[in-house]
Backbone as a chain_set.jsonl record, in Angstrom:
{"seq": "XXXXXXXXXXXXXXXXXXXXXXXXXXXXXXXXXXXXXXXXXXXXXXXXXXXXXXXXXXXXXXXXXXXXXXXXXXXXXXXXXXXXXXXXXXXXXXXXXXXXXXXXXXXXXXXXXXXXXXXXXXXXXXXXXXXXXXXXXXXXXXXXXXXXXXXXXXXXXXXXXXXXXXXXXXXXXXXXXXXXXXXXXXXXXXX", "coords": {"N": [[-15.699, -52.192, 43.275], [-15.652, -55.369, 41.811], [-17.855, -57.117, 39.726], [-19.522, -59.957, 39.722], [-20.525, -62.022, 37.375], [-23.05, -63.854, 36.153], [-24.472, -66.289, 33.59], [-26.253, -64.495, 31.173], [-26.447, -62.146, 32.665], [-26.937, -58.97, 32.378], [-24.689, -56.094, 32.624], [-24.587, -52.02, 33.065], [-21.853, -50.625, 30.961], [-20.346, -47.638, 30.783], [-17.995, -46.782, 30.288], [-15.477, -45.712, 28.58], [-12.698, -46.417, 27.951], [-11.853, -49.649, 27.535], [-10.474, -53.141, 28.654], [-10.623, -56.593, 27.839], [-10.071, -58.953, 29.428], [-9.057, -62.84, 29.455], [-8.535, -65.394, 30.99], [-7.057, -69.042, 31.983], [-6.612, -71.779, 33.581], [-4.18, -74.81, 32.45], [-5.245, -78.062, 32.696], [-3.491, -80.345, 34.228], [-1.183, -82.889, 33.223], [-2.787, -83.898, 30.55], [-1.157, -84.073, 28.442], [-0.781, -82.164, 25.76], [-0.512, -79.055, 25.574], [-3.088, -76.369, 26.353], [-4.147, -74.336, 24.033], [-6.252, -71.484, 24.16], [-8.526, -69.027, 22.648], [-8.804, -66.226, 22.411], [-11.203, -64.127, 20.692], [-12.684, -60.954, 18.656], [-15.882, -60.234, 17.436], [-17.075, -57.522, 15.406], [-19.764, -56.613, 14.734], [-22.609, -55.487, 12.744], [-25.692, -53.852, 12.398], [-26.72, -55.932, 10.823], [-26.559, -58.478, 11.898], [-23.975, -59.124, 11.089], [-20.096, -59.103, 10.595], [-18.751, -56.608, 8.878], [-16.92, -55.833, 6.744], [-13.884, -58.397, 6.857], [-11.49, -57.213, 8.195], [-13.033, -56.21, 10.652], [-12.809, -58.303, 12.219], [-11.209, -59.452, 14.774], [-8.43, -61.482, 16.32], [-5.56, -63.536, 16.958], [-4.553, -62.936, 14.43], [-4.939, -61.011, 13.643], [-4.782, -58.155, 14.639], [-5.535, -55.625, 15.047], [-8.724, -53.74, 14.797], [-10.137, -51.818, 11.536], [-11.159, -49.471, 12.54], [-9.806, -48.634, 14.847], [-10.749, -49.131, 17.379], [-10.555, -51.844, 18.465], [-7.965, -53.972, 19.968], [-5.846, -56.466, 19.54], [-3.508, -58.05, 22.206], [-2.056, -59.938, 21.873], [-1.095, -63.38, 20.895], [-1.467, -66.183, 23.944], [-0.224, -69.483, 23.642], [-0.464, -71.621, 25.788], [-1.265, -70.746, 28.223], [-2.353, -69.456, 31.625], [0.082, -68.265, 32.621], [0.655, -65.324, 32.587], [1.395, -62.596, 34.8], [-0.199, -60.84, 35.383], [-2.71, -62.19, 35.438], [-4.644, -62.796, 33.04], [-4.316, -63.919, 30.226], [-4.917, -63.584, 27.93], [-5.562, -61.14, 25.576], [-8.075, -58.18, 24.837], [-7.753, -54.848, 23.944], [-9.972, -52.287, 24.124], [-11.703, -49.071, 22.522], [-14.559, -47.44, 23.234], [-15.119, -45.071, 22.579], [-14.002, -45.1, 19.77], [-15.249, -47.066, 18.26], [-16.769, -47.787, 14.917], [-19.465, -46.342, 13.695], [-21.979, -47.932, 12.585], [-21.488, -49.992, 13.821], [-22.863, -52.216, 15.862], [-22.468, -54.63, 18.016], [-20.221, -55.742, 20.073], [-18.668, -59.281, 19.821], [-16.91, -61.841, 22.015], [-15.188, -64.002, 21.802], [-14.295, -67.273, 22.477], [-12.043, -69.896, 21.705], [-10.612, -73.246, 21.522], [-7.658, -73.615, 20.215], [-7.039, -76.097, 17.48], [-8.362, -78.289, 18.898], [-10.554, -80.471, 18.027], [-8.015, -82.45, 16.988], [-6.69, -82.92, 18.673], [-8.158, -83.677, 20.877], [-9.116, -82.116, 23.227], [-11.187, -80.047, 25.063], [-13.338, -77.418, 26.805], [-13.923, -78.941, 29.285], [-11.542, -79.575, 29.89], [-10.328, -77.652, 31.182], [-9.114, -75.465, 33.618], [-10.139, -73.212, 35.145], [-11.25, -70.925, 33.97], [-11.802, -67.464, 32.03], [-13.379, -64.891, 31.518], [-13.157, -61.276, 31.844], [-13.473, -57.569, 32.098], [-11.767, -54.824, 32.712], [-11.778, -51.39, 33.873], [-9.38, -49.153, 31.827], [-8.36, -47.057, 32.884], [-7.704, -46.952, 35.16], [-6.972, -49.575, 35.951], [-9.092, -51.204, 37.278], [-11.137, -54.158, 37.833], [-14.057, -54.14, 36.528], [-16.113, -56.305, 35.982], [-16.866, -59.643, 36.549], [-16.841, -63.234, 34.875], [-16.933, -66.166, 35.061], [-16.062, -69.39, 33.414], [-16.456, -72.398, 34.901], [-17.872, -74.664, 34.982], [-19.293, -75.356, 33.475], [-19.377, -76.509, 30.607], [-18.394, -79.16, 29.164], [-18.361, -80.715, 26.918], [-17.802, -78.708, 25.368], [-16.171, -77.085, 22.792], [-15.647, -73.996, 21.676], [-17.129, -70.767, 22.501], [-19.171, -68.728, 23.027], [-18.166, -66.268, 24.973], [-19.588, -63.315, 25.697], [-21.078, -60.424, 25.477], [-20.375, -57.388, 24.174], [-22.893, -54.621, 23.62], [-24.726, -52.563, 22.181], [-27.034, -49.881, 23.55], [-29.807, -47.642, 23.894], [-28.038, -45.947, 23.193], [-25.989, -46.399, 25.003], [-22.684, -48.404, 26.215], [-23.136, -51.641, 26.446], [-22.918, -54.888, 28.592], [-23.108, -58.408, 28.4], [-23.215, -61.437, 29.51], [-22.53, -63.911, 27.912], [-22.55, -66.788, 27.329], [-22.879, -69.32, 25.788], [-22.37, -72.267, 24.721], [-20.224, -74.37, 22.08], [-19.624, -77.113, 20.135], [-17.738, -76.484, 18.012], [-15.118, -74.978, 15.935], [-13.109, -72.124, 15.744], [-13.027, -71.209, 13.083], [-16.171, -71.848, 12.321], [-17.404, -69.921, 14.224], [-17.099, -67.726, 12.081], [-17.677, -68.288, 9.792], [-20.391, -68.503, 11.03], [-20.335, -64.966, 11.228], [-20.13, -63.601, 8.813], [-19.848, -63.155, 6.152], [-18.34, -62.674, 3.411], [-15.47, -63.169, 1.361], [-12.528, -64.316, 2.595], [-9.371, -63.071, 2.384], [-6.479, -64.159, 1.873]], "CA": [[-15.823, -53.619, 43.524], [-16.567, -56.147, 40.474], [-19.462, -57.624, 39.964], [-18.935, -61.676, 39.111], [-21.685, -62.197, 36.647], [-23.956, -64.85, 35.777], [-24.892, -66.25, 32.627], [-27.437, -63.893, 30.677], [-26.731, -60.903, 33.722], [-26.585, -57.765, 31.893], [-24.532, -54.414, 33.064], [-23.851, -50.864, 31.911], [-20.188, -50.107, 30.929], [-20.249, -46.605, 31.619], [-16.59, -46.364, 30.242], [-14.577, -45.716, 27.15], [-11.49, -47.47, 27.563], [-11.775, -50.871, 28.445], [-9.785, -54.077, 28.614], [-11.645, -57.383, 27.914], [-8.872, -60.534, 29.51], [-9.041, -64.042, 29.248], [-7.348, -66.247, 31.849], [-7.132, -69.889, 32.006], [-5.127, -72.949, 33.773], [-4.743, -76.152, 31.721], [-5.306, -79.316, 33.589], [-2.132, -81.367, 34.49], [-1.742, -84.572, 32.641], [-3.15, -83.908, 29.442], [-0.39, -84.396, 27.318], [-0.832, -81.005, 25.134], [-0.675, -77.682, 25.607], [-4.132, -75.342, 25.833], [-4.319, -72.631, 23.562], [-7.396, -70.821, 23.788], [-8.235, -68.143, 21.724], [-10.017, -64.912, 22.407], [-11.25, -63.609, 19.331], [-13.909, -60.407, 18.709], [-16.327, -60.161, 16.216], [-17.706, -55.979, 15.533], [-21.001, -56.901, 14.352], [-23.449, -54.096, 12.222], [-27.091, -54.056, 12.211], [-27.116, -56.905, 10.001], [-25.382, -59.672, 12.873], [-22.83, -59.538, 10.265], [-19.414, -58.445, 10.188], [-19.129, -55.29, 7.861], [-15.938, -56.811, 6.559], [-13.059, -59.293, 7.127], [-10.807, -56.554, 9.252], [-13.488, -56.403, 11.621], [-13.136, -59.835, 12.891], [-10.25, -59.27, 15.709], [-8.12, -62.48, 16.399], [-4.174, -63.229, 16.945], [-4.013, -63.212, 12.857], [-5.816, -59.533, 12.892], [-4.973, -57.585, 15.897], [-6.348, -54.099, 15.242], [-9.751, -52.902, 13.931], [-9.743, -50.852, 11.072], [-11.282, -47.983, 12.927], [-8.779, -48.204, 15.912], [-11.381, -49.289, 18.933], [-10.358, -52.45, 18.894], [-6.545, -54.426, 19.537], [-5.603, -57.865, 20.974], [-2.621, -57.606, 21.765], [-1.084, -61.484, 21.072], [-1.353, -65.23, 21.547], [-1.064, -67.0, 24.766], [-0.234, -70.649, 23.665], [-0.591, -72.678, 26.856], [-1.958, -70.197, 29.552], [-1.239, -69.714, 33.311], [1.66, -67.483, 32.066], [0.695, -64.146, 33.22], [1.759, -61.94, 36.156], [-1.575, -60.132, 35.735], [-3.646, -62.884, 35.261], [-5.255, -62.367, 31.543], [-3.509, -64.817, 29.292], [-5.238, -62.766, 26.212], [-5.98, -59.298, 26.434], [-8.076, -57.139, 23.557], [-7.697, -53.568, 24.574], [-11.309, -51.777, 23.475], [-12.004, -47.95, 23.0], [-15.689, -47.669, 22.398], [-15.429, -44.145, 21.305], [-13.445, -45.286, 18.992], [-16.054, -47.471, 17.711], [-17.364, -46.96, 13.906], [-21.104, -46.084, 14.364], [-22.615, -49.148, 11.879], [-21.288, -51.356, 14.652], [-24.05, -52.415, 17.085], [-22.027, -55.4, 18.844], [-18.651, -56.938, 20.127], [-19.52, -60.42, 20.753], [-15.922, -62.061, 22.59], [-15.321, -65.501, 21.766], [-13.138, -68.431, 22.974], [-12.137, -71.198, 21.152], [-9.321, -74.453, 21.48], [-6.648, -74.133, 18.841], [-7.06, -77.525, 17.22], [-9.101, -78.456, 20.063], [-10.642, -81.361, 17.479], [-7.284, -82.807, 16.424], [-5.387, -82.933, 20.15], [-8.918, -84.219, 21.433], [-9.313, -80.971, 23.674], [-12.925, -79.412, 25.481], [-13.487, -77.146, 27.803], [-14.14, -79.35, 29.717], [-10.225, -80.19, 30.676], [-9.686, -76.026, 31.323], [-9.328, -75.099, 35.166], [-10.077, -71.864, 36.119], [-11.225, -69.781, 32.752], [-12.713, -66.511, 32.862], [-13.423, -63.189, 30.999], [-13.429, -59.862, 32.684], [-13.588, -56.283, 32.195], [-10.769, -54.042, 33.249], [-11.312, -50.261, 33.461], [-7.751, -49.014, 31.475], [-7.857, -45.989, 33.425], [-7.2, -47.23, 36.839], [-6.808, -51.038, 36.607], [-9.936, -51.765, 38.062], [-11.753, -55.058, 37.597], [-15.192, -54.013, 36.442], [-17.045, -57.533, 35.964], [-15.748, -60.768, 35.607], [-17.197, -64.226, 34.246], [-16.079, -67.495, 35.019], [-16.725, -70.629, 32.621], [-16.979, -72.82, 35.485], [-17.846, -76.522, 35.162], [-20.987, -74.907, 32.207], [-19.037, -76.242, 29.153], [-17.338, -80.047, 29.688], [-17.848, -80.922, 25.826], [-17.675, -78.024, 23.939], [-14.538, -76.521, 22.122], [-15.866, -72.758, 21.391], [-17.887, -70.149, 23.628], [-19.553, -66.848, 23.198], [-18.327, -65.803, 26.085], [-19.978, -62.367, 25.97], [-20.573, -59.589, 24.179], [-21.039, -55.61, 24.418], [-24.056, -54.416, 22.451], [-25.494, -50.418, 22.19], [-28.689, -49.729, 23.491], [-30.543, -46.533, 24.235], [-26.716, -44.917, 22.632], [-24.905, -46.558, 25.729], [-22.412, -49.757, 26.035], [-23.751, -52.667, 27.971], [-22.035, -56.238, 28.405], [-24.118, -59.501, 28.787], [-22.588, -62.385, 29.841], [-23.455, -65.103, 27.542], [-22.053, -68.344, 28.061], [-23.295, -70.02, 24.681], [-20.886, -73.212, 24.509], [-20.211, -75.437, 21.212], [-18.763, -78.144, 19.752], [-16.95, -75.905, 16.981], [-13.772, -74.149, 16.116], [-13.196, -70.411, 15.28], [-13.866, -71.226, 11.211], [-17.744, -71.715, 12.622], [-17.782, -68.418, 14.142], [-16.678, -66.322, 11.209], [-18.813, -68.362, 8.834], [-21.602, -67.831, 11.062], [-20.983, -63.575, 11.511], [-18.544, -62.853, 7.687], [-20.503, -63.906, 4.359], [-17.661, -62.57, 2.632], [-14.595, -64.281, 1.052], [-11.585, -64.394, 3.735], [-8.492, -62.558, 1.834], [-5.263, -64.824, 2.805]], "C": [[-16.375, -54.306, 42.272], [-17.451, -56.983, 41.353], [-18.889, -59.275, 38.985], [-20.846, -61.931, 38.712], [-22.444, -63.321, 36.187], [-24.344, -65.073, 34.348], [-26.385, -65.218, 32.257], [-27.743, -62.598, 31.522], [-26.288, -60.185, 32.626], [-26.119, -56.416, 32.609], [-24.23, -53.599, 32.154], [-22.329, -50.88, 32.084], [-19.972, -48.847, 31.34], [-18.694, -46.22, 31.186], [-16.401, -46.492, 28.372], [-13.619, -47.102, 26.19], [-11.862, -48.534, 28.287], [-10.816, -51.829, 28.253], [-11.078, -55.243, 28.609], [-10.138, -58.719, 28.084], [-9.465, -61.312, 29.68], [-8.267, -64.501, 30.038], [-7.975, -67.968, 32.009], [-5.856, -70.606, 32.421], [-5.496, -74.179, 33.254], [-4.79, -77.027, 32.658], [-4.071, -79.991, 33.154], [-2.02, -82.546, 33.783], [-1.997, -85.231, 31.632], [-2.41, -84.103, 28.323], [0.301, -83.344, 26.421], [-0.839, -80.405, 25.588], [-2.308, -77.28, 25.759], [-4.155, -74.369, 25.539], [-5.49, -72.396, 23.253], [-7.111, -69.753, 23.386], [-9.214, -67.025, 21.84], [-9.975, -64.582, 20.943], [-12.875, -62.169, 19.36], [-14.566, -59.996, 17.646], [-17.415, -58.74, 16.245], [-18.689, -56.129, 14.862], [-22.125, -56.052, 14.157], [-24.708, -54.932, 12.892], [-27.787, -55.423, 11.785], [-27.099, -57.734, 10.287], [-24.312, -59.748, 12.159], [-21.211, -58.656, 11.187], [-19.157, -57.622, 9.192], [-18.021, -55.966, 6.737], [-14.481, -57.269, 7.356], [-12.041, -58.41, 8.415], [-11.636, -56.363, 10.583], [-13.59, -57.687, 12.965], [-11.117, -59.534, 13.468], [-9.662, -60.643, 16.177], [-6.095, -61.986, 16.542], [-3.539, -62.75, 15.816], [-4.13, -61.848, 12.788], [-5.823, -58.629, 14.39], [-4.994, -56.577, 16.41], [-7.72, -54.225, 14.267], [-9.379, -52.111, 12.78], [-10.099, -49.185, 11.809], [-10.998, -47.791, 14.533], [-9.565, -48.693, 17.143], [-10.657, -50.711, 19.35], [-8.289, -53.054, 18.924], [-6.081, -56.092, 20.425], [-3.79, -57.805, 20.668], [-1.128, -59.146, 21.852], [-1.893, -62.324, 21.751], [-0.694, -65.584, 22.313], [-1.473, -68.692, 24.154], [-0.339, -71.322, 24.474], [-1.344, -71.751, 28.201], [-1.375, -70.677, 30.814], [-0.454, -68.725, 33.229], [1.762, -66.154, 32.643], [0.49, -64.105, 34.172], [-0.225, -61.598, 36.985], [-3.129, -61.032, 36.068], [-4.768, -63.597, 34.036], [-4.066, -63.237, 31.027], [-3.203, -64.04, 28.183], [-6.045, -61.855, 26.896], [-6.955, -58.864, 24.983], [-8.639, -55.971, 24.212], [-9.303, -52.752, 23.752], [-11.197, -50.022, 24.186], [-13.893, -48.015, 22.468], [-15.921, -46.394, 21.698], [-14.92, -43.525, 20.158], [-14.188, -46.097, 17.526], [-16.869, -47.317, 16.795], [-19.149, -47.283, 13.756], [-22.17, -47.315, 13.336], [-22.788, -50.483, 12.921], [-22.054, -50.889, 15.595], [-23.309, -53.239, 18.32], [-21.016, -55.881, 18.71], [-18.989, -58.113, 20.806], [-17.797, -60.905, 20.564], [-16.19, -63.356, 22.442], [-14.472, -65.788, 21.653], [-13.154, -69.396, 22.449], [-10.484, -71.87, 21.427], [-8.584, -74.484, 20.459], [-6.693, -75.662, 18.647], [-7.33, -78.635, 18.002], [-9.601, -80.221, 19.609], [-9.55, -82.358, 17.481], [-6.094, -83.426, 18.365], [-6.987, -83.377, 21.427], [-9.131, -83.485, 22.89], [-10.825, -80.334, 24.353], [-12.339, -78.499, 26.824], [-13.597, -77.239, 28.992], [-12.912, -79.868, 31.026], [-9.242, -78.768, 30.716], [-10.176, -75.899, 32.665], [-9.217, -73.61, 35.491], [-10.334, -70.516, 34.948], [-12.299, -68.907, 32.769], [-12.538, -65.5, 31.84], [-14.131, -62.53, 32.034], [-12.93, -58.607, 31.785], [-13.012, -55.441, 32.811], [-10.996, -52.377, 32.969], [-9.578, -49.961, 33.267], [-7.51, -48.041, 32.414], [-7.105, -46.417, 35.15], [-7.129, -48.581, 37.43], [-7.568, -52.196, 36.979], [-10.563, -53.023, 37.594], [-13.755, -54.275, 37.943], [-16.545, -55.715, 36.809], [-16.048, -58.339, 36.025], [-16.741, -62.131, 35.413], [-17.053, -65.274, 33.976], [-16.66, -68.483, 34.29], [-17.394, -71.631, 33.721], [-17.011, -74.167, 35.048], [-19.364, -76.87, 33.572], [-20.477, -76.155, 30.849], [-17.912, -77.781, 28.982], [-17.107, -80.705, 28.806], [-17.373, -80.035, 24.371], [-16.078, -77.282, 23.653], [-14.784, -74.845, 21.875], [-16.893, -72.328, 22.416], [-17.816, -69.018, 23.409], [-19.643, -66.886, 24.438], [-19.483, -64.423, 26.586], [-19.877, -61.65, 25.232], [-21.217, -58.037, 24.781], [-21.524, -55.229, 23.578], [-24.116, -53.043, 23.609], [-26.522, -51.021, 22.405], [-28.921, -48.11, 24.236], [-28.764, -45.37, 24.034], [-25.72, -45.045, 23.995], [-24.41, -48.251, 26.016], [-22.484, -50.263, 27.06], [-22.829, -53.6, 27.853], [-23.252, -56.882, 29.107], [-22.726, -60.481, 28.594], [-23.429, -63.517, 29.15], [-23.824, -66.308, 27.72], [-23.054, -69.003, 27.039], [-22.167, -71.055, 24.47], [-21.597, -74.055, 22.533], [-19.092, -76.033, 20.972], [-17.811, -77.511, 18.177], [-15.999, -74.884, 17.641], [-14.194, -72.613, 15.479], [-13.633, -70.586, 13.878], [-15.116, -71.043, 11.818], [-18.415, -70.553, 12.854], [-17.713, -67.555, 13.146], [-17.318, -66.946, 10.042], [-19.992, -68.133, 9.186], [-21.693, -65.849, 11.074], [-20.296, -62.685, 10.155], [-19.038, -63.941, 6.701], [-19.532, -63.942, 3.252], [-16.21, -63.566, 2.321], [-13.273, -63.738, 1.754], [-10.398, -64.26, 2.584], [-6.996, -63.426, 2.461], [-3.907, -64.126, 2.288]], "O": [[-17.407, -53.907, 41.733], [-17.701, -57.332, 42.506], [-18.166, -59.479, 38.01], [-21.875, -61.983, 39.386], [-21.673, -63.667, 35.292], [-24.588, -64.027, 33.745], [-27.386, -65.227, 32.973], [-28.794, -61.97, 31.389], [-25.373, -60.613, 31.923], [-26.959, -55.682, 33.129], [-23.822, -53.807, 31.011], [-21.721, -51.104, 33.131], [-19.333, -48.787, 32.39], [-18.19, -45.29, 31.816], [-16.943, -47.072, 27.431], [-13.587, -47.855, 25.217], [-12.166, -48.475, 29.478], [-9.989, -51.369, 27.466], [-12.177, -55.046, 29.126], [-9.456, -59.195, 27.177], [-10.594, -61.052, 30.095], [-7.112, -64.088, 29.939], [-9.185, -68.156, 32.136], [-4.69, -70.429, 32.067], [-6.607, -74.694, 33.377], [-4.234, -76.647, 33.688], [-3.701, -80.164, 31.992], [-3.017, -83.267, 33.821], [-1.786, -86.424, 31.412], [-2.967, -84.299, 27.243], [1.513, -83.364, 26.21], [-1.284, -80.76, 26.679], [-2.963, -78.096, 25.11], [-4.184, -73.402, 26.301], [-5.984, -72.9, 22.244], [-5.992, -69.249, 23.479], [-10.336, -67.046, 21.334], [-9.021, -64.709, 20.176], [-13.913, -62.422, 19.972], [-13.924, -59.36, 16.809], [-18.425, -58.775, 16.948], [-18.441, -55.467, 13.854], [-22.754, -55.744, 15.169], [-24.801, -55.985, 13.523], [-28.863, -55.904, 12.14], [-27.514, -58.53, 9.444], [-23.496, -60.559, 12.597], [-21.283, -57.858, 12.121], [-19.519, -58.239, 8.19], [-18.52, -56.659, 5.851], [-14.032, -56.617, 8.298], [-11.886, -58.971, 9.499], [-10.985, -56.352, 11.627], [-14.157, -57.835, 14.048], [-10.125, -59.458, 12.743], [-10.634, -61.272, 16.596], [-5.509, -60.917, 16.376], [-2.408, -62.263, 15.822], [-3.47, -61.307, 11.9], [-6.829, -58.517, 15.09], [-4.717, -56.269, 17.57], [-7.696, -54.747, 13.153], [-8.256, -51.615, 12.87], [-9.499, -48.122, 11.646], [-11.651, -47.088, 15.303], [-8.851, -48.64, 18.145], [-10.185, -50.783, 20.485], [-7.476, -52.631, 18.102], [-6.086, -56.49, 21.59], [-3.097, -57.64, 19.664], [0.102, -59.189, 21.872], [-2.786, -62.273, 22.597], [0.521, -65.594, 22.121], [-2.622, -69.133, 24.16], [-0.349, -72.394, 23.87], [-1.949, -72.365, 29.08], [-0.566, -71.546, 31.138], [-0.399, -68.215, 34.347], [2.819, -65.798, 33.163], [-0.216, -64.891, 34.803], [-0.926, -61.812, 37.974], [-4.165, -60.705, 36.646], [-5.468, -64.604, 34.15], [-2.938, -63.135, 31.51], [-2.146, -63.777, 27.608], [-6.72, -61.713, 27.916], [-6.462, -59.301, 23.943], [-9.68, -55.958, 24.869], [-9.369, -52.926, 22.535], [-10.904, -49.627, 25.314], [-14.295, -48.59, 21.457], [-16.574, -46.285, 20.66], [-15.041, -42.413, 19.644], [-13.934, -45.934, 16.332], [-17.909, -46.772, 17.164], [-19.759, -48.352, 13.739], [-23.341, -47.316, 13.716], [-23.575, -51.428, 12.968], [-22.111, -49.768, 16.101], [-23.402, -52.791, 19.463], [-20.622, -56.417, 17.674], [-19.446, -58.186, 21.947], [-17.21, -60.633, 19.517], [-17.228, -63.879, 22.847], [-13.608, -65.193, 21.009], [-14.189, -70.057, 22.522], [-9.449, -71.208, 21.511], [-8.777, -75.404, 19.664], [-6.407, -76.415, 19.577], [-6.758, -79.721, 17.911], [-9.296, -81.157, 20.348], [-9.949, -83.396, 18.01], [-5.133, -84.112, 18.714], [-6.821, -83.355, 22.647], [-9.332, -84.277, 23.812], [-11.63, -80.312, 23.423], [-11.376, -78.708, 27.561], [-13.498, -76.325, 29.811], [-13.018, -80.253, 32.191], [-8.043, -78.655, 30.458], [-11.346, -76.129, 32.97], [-8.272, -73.03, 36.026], [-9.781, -69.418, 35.019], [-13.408, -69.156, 33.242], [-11.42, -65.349, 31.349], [-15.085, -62.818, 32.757], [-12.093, -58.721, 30.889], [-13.701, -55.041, 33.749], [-10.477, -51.94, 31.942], [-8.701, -50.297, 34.063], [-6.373, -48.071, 32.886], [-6.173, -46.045, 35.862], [-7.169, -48.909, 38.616], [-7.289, -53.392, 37.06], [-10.488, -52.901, 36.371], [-14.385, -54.04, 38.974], [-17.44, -55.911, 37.631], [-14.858, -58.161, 35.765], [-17.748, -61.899, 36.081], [-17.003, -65.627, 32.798], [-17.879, -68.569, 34.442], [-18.61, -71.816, 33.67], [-15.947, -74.708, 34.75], [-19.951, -77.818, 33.051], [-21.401, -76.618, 30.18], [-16.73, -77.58, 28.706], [-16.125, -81.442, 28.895], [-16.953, -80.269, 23.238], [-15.141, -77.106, 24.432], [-13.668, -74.326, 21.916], [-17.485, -73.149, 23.117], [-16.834, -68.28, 23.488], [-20.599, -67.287, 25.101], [-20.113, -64.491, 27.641], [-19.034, -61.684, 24.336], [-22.154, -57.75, 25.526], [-20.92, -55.293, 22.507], [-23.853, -52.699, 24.761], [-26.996, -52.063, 21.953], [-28.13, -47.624, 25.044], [-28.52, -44.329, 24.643], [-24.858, -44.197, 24.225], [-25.213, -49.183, 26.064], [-22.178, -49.893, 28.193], [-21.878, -53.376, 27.104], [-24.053, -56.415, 29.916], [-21.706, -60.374, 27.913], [-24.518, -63.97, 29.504], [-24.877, -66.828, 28.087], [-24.161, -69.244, 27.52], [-21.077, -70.665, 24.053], [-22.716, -74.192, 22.039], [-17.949, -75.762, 21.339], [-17.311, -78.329, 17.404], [-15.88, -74.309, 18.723], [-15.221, -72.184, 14.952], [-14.688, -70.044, 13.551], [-15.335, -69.838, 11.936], [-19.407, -70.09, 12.291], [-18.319, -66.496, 13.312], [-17.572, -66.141, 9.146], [-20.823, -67.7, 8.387], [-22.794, -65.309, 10.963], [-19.983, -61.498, 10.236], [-18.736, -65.123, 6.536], [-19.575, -64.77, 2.343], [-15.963, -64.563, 3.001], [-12.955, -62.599, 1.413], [-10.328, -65.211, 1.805], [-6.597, -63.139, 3.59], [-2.826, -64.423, 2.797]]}, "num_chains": 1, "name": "protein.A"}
């Protein structure tokens, strides 16, 4: 049975393989499209990213050391059978041992520019899929939390005592994905 989590609830994972989806319905009316954007950032000791391949997105959609994979962009959402718009498939013991945390974050493609918030997203959610059998481990609904912001640490899976947890964060802002990867990637972005 999942567990529907609360901002700042912490559980153990207890698993390997996981799935981390994204689902969202746009509101009617709006004019545009909503493309949100899962994105995951593998974060050392340092809060950093180690470098630039670590930072998981539609542009970058393996790890270098194989744990992580998203496996494309949903432009408008709603679309899937399954429910998950955006998927990134996670092994953790795949995971290269510098990395402390996957922090999962959502942001509005050009969210600024098409005058866009969270605020005008019905029904958006990260969850936790064991791969082995389908199951819905957790899940994490945005909810009504987030009605000006454009980006959202949704959540993130951090090591502790040498086993993987997930916290439900629910950190909203008024920035796009650039913000995130200048705040967790000092280095210079290779195009």
């Amino acid at each position: 049975m999942a567990i529907n989590l609360q901002k700042g609830q912490k559980i153990d994972i207890g698993l390997s393989q996981i799935s981390v989806g994204l689902g969202w319905n746009p509101n009617e009316g709006t004019g545009n499209d909503f493309d949100l954007d899962a994105s995951a950032f593998m974060i050392d000791g340092n809060r950093l990213i180690p470098t630039e391949g670590f930072f998981v997105f539609y542009g970058n959609t393996n790890s270098p050391d194989g744990a992580l994979y998203h496996t494309g962009d949903d432009p408008t959402g709603g679309n899937s059978a399954d429910g998950d718009d955006e998927t990134i498939k996670v092994d953790l013991s795949k995971v290269q041992q510098d990395i402390k945390e996957i922090l999962f974050v959502v942001t509005i493609h050009d969210a600024i520019a098409r005058k866009q918030n969270f605020g005008q997203v019905r029904n958006s959610y990260i969850r936790i899929v064991n791969d082995a059998n389908g199951e819905e481990i957790a899940k994490y609904e945005l909810g009504e939390d987030f009605s000006v912001e454009t980006g959202v640490e949704f959540g993130r899976l951090y090591l502790k005592d040498s086993k993987w947890r997930f916290e439900a964060s629910g950190i909203g802002y008024k920035e796009d994905l650039a913000y995130f990867l200048g705040k967790y990637y000092k280095g210079q972005i290779i195009k």
